[in-house]
C-alpha positions as CSV (number, residue, x, y, z in Angstrom):
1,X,92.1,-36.7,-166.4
2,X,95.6,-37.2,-167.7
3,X,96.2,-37.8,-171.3
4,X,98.0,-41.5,-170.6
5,X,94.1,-42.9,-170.4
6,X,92.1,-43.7,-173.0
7,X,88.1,-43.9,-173.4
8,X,86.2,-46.8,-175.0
9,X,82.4,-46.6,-174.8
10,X,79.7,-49.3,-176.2
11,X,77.0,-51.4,-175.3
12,X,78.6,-54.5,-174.8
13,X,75.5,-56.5,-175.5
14,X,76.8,-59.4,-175.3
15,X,80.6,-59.0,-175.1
16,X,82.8,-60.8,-177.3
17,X,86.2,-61.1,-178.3
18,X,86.0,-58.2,-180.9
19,X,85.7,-56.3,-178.0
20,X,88.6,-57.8,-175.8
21,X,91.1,-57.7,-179.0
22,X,90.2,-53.9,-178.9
23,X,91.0,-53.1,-174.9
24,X,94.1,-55.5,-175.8
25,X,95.1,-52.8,-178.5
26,X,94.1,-49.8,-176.5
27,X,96.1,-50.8,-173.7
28,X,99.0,-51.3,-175.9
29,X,99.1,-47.4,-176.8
30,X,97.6,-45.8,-173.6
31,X,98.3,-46.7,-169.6
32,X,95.0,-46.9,-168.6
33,X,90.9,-47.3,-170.3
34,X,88.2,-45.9,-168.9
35,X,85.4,-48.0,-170.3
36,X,82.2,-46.7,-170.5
37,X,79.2,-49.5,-171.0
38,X,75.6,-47.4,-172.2
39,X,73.4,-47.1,-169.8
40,X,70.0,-46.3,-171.5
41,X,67.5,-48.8,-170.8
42,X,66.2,-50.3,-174.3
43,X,64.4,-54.0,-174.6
44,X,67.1,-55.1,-176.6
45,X,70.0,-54.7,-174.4
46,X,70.4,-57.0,-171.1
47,X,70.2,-55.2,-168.0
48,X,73.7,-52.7,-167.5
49,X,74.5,-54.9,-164.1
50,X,74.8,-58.1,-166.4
51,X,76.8,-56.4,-168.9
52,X,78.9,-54.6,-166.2
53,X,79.4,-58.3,-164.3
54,X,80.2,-59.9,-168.2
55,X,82.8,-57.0,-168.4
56,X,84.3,-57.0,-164.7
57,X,85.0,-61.2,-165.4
58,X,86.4,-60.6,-168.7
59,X,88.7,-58.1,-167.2
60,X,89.7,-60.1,-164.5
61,X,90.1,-63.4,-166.2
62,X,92.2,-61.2,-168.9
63,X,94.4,-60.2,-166.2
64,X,93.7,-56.7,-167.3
65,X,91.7,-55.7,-164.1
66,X,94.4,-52.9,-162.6
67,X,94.5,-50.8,-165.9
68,X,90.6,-51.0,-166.6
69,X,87.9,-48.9,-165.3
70,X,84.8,-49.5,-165.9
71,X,82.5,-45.7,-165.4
72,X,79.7,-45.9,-162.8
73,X,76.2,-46.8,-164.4
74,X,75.0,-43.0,-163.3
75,X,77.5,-41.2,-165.2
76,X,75.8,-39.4,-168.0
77,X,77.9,-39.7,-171.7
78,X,77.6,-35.8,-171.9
79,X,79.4,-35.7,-168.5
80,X,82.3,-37.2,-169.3
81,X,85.2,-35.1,-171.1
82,X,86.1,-36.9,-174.1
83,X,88.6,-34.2,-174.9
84,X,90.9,-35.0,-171.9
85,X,91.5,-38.5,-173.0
86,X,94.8,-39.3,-175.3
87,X,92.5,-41.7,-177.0
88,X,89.0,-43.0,-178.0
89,X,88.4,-45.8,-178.6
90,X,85.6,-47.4,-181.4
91,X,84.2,-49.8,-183.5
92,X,84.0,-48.8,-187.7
93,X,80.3,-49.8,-187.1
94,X,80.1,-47.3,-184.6
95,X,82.3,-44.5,-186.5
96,X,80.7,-44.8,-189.6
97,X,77.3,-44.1,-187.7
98,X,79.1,-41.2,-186.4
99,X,80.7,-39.4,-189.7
100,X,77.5,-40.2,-191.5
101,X,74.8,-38.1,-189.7
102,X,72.7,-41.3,-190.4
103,X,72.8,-42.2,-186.6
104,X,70.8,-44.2,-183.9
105,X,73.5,-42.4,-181.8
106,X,71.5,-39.0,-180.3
107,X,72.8,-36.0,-182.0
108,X,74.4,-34.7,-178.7
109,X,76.2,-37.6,-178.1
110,X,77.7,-37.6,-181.7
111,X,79.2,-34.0,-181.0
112,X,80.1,-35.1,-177.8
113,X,82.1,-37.9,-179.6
114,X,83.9,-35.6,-182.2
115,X,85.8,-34.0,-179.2
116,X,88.1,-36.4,-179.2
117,X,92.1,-35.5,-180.6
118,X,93.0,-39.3,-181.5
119,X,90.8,-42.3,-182.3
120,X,91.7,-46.1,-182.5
121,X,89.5,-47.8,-184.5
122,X,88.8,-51.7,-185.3
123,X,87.5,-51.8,-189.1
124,X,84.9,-55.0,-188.2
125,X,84.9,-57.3,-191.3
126,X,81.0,-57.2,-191.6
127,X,80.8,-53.2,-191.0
128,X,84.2,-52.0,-192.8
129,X,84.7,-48.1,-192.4
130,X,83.4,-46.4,-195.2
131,X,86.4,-43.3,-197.3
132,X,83.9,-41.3,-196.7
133,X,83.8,-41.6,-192.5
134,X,87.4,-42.3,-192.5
135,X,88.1,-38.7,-194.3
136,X,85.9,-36.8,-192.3
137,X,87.0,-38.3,-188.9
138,X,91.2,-38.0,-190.2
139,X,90.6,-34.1,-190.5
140,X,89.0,-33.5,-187.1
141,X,91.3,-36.0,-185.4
142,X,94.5,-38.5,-185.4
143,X,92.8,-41.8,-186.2
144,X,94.4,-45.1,-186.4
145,X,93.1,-48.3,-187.9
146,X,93.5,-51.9,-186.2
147,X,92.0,-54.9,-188.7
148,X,89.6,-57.3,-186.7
149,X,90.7,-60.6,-186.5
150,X,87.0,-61.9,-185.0
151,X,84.3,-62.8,-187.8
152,X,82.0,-62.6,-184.4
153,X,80.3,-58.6,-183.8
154,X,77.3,-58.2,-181.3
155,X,74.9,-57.8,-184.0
156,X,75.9,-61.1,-185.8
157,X,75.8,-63.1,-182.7
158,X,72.0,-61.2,-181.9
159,X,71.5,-62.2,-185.6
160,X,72.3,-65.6,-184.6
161,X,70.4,-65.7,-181.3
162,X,67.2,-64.7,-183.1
163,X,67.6,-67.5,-186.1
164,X,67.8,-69.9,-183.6
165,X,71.3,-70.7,-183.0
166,X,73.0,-71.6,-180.1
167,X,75.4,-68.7,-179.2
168,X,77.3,-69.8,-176.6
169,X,80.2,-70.5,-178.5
170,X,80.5,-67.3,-179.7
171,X,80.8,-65.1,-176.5
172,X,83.9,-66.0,-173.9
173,X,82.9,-69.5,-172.3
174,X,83.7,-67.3,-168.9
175,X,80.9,-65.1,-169.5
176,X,78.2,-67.5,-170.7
177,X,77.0,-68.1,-167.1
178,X,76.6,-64.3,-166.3
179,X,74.6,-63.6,-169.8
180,X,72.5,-67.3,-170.6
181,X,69.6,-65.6,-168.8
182,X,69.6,-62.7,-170.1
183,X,70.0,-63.2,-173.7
184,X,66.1,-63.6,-174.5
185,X,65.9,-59.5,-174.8
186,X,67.7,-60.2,-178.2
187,X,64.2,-61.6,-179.6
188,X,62.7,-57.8,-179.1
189,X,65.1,-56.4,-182.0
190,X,63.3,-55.3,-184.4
191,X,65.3,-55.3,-187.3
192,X,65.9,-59.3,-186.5
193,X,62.0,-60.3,-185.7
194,X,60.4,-62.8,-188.4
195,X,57.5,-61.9,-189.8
């Protein structure tokens, strides 16, 4: 791998704009992302193909297509070697669960994460990163902090979904015909059901 690529891994369930501002910042400091979209099959997550379709339009209709790889559905996380990237790239939501040991992230896949020499991190307005995971990543790593200008994260628009709200303004209009049937799966979160 050569070090002008960076790394940006997530679920992408649904993608949003949150998550296009990001690869527009990556790309801004590295030639090329590798984007990795998780592949574990969970009842709350739309099925990788429709997440991999949402991401491959976004891309395309971003212009952003030619510097943007998206990693093959078989490649496992602990495969891939994080440390040969100039950059990874993450959500606070997602570093916070890191730093804190408190994670729904499997423990080898958090020390997989820490391998990285440079983060870039968007500090999401409803899941700020904490001192705390901000001190601990800054002395394993270079980390550097882009504010979030989208209100909108993947759990508020599931959040949303399962109140009863229509959430097609929220994800790219582009992408509303690839996800509109797949969206139910949202219900099965169980931190969101209704009693």
């Amino acid at each position: 791998m050569n070090k002008k690529t960076g790394f940006f891994f997530g679920s992408f369930n649904p993608l949003h704009d949150g998550h296009l501002y990001l690869i527009r910042e990556a790309l801004k400091r590295v030639e090329t992302l590798d984007i990795y979209i998780g592949n574990k099959k969970r009842l709350t997550r739309m099925p990788w193909e429709i997440r991999q379709k949402s991401m491959l339009q976004a891309l395309e209709h971003e212009d952003l297509s030619d510097r943007v790889t998206i990693l093959n559905e078989s490649t496992l996380f602990q495969e891939i070697s994080i440390g040969s990237y100039k950059l990874a790239v993450v959500g606070s939501d997602i570093a916070n669960l890191i730093s804190s040991g408190n994670s729904k992230i499997e423990p080898d896949e958090t020390a997989h994460i820490f391998r990285a020499d440079s983060y870039l991190i968007l500090d999401r307005h409803d899941h700020p990163i904490d001192s705390t995971s901000l001190n601990i990543l800054s002395k394993k790593a270079n980390v550097e902090i882009v504010q979030s200008t989208y209100k909108l994260s993947a759990s508020g628009i599931k959040k949303a979904y399962v109140r009863g709200e229509n959430i097609q303004s929220m994800v790219p209009y582009y992408i509303w015909p690839i996800i509109k049937d797949n969206i139910h799966v949202f219900k099965n979160l169980p931190l969101f059901q209704e009693p």
